[in-house]
C-alpha positions in Angstrom: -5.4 -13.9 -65.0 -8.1 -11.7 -63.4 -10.5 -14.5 -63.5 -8.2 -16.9 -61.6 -7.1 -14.4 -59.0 -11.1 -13.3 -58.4 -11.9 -17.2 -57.6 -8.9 -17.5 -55.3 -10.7 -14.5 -53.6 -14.0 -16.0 -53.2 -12.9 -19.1 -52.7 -10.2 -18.9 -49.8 -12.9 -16.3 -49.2 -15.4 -18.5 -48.1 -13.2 -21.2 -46.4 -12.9 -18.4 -44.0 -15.8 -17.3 -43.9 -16.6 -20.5 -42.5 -14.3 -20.9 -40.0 -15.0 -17.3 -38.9 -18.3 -18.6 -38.4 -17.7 -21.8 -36.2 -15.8 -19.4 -34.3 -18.3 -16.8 -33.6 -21.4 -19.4 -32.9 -20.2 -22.2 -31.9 -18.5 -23.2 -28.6 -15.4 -25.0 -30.6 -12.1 -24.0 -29.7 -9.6 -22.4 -32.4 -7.7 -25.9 -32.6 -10.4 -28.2 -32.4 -11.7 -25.8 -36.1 -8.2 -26.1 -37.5 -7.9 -29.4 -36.9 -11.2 -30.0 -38.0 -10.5 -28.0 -41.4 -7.3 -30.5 -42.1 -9.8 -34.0 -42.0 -12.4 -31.8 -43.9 -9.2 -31.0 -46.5 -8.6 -35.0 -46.7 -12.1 -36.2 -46.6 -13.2 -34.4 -49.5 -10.1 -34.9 -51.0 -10.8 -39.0 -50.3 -14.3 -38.8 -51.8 -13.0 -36.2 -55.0 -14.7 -33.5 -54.2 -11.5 -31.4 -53.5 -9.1 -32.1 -56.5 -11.9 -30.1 -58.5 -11.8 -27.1 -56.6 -8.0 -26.7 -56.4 -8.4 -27.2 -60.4 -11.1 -24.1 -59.7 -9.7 -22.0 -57.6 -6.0 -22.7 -57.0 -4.3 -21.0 -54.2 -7.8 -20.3 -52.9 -8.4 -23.5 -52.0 -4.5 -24.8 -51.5 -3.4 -22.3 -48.7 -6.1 -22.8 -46.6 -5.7 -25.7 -43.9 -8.4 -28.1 -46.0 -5.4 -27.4 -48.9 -2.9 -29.0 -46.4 -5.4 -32.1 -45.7 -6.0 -32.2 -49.4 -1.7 -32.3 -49.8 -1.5 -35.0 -47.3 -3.9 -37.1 -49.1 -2.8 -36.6 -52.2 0.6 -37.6 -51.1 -0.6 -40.8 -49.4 -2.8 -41.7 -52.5 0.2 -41.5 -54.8 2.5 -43.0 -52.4 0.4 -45.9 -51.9 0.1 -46.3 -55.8 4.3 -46.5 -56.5 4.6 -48.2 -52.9 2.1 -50.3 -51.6 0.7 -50.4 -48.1 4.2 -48.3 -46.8 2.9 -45.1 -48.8 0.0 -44.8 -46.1 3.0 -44.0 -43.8 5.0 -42.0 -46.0 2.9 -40.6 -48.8 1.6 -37.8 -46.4 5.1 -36.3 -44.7 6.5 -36.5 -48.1 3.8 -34.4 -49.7 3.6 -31.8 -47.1 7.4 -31.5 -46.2 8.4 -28.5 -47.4 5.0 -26.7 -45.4 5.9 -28.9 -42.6 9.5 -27.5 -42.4 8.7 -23.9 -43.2 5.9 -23.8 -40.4 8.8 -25.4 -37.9 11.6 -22.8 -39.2 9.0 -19.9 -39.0 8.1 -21.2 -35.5 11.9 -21.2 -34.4 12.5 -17.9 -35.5 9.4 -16.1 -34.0 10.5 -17.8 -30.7 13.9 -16.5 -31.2 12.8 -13.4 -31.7 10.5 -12.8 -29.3 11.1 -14.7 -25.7 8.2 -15.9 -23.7 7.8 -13.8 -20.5 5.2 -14.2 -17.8 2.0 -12.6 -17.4 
């Protein structure tokens, strides 16, 4: 239990890291990393690189945004297999639904609860 927890650590860890990184020497904006992080998440997921290190290091390498491009992937992978060509449109919202609606609910609240005002 230890073990698994440690390489969650290091391995969410250095996902981080790395995005701390592009942030501190690069002239990349916040979204233009994040977004960049999810096609990272599905191309190593489409070339099996990714699969592997969620095996690893579970919810180190699941939470992070390359674990939601890894989800979506996934999803559209199996859809496509019990599908066809409609699980490239599908596969992915289905896989990442319950994120998808917890990040909009979250959102809603948070606006709720604290109103925009001007600056």
């Amino acid at each position: 239990m230890i073990i698994e927890i440690l390489r969650a650590f290091i391995v969410g860890g250095i996902i981080c890291t790395v995005g701390q990184l592009l942030i501190d020497y690069t002239s990349l904006t916040p979204a233009r990393i994040l977004t960049g992080f999810v096609i990272a998440g599905v191309v190593l997921s489409a070339v099996g690189i990714y699969a592997p290190l969620v095996e690893f290091a579970g919810a180190g390498a699941t939470v992070p945004l390359t674990g939601f491009g890894h989800t979506l992937a996934e999803g559209i992978r199996r859809n496509i297999a019990e599908d066809g060509f409609l699980g490239i449109f599908t596969g992915g919202l289905t896989a990442a639904a319950g994120g998808i609606t917890a990040a909009m609910l979250f959102g809603l609240v948070a606006s709720a609860v604290f109103p925009s005002r001007d600056k």
